[in-house]
C-alpha positions in Angstrom: 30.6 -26.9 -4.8 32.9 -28.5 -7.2 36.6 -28.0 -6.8 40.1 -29.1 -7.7 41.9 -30.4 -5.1 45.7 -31.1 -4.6 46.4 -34.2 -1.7 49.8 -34.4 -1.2 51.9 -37.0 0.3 55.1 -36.3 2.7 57.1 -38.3 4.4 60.2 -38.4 6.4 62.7 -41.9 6.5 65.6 -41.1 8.8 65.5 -39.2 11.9 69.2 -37.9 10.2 66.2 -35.9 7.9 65.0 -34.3 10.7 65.0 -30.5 11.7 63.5 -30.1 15.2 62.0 -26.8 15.8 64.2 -23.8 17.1 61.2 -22.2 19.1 61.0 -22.9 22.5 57.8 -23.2 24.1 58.3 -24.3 28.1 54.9 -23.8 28.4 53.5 -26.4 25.9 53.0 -29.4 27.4 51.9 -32.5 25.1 50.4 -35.7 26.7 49.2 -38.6 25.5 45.1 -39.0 25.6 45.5 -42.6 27.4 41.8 -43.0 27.3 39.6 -43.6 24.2 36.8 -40.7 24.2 34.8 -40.8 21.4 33.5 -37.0 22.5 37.0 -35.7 22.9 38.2 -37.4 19.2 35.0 -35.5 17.5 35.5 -32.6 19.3 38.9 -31.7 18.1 38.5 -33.0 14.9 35.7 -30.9 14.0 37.6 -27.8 16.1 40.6 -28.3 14.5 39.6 -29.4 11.0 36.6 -26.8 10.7 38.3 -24.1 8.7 40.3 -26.5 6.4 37.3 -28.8 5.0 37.6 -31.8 7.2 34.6 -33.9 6.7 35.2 -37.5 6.4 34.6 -38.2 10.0 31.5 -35.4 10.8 28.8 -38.4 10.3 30.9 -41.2 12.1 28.4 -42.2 15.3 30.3 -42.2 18.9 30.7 -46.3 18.3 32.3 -45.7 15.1 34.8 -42.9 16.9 35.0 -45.1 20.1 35.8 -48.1 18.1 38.4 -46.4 16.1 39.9 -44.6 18.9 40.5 -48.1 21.2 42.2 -50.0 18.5 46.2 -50.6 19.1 47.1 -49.1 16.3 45.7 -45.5 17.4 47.5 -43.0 19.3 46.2 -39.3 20.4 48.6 -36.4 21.7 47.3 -33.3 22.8 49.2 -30.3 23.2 48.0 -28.1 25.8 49.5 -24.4 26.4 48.9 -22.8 29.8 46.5 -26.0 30.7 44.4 -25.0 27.7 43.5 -27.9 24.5 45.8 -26.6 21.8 46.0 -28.4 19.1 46.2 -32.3 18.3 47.9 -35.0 16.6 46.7 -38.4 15.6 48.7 -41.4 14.7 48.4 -44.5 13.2 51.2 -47.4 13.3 51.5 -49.5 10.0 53.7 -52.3 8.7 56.8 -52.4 8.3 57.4 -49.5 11.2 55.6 -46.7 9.4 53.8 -44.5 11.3 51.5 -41.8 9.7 50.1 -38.6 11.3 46.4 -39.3 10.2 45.4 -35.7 11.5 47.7 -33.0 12.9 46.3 -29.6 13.6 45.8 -26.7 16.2 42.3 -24.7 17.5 42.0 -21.5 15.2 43.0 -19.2 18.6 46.7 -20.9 18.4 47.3 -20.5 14.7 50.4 -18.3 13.7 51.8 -18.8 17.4 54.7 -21.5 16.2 52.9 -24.2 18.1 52.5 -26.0 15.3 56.8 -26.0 14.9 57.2 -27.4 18.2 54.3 -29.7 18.3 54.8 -31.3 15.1 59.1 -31.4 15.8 57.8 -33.4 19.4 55.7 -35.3 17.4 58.5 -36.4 15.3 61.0 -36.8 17.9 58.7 -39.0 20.1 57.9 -41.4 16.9 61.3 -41.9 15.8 62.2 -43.1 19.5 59.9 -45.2 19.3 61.3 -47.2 16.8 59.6 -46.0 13.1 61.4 -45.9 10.4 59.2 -43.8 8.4 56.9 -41.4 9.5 54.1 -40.2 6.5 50.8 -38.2 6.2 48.7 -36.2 3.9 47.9 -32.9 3.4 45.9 -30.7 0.8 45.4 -28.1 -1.1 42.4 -26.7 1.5 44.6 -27.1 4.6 46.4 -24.0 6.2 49.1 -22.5 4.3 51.4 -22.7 7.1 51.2 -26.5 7.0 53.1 -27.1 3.6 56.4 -25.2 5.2 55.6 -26.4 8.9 56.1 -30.0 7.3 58.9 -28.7 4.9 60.9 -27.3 7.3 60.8 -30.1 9.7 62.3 -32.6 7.4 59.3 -33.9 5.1 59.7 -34.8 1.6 56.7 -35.1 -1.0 56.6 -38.5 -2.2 53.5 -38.2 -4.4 50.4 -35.9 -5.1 47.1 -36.4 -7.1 44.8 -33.6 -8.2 41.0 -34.6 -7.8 38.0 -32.7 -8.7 36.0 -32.7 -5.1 32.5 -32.0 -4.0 34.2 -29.2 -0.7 31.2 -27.8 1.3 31.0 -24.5 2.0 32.7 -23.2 5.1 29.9 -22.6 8.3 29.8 -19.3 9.5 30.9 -18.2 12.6 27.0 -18.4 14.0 26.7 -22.4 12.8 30.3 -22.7 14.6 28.6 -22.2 18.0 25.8 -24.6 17.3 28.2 -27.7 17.1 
């Protein structure tokens, strides 16, 4: 089905821009995934990304994800909460010390919890120590609503945005959700 879609682009330059989180989660505990799995990648991409349209990747063949997972460039952190897969966050390092957060999300079970606050503050912490000087990403339109202020209120600034009229499939039912 046809619709308009609104990708917008956020970024953050100074860790001075920067509002951590005030939730505290002792709990959480995000690690790095130090091993390319091209299962694991897929797995929470589609788990994650289900609900908000995420497609682009669905057809990619475990070469393709293993491939893409092992370059340099690549970094995966997963939060886990009480030794359970939370959520995720994907990033990329560019030129010129910009980093973007190619996919940032959490499993539908840990929505609404303020994961995403602290996760995403960590996230942000961890890749200005490590020497970025500007950290970007894109969300859209079909992403959770929480995701707009989650990136707002940590600092983000919109730096551009494009509406596009988009083929967006149609959500999979619960039933299809356990076939995956």
């Amino acid at each position: 089905m046809k619709q308009e879609v609104t990708t917008y682009y956020l970024e953050i330059l100074d860790p001075e821009e920067f509002t951590p989180s005030e939730k505290e989660l002792p709990d959480l505990e995000i690690r790095e995934a130090e091993i390319a799995c091209a299962k694991l990648g897929r797995f929470l991409y589609t788990t994650v990304g289900r609900d908000w349209g995420w497609t682009d990747r669905l057809n990619w063949p475990r070469a393709k994800w293993l491939a893409h997972l092992e370059r340099r460039e690549v970094e995966m952190w997963i939060a886990h909460l009480h030794g359970v897969i939370a959520g995720y966050v994907e990033l990329e390092s560019q030129p010129e010390k910009s980093v973007e957060i190619v996919c940032f999300g959490l499993l539908p079970q840990f929505l609404g919890q303020g994961i995403g606050s602290v996760f995403l503050s960590d996230t942000v912490e961890r890749t200005f120590r490590g020497g970025a000087r500007r950290i970007w990403l894109h969300t859209c339109s079909l992403d959770s609503p929480r995701a707009m202020e989650n990136y707002g209120a940590r600092g983000f600034k919109l730096f551009d945005e494009k509406t596009t009229l988009e083929d967006v499939p149609s959500l999979p039912s619960d039933q299809d959700a356990w076939k995956a």
